[in-house]
C-alpha positions in Angstrom: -288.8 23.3 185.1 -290.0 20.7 187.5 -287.9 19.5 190.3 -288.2 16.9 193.1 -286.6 16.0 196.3 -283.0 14.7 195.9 -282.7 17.0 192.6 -279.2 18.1 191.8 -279.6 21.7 190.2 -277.4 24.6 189.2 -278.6 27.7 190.7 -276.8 31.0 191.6 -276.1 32.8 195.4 -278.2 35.9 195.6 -278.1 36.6 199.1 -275.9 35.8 202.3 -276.9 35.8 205.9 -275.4 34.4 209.3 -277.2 31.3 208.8 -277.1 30.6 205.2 -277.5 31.3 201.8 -280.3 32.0 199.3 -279.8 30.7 195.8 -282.1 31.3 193.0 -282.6 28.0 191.2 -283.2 28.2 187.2 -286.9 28.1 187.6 -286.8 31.6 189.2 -287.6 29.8 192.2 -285.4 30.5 195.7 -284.1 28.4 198.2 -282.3 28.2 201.7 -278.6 26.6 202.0 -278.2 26.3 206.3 -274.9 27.3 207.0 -274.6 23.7 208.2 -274.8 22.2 204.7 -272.7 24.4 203.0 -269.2 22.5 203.7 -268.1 19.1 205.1 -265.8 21.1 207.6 -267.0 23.5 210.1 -268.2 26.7 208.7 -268.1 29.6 211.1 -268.3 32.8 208.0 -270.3 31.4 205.1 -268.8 34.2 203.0 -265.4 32.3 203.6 -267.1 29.9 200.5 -269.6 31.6 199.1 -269.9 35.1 197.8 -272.9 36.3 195.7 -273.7 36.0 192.4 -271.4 32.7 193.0 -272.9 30.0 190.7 -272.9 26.6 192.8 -274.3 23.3 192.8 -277.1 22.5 195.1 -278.9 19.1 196.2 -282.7 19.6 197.0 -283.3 18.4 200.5 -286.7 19.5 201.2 -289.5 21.2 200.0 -293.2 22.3 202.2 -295.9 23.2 202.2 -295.1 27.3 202.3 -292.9 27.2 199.3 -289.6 26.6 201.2 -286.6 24.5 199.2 -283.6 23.6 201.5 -280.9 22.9 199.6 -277.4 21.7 200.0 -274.3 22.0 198.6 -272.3 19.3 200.5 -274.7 16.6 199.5 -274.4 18.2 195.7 -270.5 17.5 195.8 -268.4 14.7 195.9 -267.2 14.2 199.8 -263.3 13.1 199.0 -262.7 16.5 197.4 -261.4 19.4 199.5 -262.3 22.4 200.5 -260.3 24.4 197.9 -261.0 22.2 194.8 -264.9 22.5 195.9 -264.9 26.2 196.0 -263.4 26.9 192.9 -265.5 23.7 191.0 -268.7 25.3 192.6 -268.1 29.0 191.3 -266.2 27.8 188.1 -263.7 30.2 188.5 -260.9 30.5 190.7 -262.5 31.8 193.6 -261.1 29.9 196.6 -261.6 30.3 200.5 -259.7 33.4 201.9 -258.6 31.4 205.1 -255.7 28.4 204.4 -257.3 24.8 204.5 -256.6 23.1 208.3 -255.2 19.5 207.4 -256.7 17.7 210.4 -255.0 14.3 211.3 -256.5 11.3 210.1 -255.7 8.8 212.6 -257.0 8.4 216.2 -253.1 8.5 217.6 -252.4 12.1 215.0 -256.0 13.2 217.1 -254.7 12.7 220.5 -251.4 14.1 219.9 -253.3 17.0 218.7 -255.9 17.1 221.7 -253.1 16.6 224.2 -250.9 19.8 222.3 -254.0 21.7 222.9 -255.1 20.8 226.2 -251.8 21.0 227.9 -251.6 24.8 226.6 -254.9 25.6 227.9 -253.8 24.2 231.2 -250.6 26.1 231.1 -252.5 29.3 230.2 -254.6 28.6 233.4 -251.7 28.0 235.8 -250.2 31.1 234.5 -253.4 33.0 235.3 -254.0 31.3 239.0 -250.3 31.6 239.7 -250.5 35.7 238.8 -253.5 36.1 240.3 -251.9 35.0 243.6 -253.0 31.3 244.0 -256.0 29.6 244.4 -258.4 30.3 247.1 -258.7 26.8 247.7 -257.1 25.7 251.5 -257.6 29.1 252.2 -259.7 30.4 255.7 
């Protein structure tokens, strides 16, 4: 089987590593999914989404001169589904992520509220720390 650039293929996870995934393609051939193009979220343990002999769907993205295919699954997947509904539509079973989806807020005001929730308990944290440390040495001679 012949396969080009921009290909959308079936192929099956044979491998897992801290940066990506291999995946053997159905011409015996292997390629690379970067951690980076395995989700439309942030992706910090690929084996959150992908465990082996997983059968996903993969987008070529590149192909050179040494024989290496990167691959994605992202670009293979329709971006308005979720997280969950893409893991288990990928593997075709009802494999899904073993961490709970994050709903992040959708509007700019929802993001700030969120930023501001976060930063003002960071700052809070840090008070408490200066505060038991015995003050700042700032002033100080």
């Amino acid at each position: 089987m012949e396969f080009g650039i921009g290909a959308v293929l079936d192929g099956k996870v044979t491998g897992i590593t801290k940066f990506g995934a291999f995946v053997t393609l159905p011409d015996g051939k292997t390629g690379l999914v970067h951690i980076s193009e395995i989700a439309h979220t942030f992706v910090n343990d690929i084996r959150d989404y992908l465990k082996e002999g997983q059968t996903v769907r993969v987008k070529v993205l590149g192909m050179d001169g040494t024989n290496r295919i990167n691959l994605s699954i992202k670009k293979a997947m329709d971006p308005s589904s979720s997280r969950q509904e893409h893991s288990a539509r990928l593997s075709g079973s009802s494999f899904a992520p073993r961490r709970p989806a994050n709903k992040e807020p959708t509007c700019f005001e929802d993001r700030l509220k969120q930023f501001m929730q976060a930063s003002d308990s960071k700052m809070s944290d840090l008070n408490r720390y200066i505060d038991k440390k015995g003050g700042s040495r700032r002033g100080r001679r």
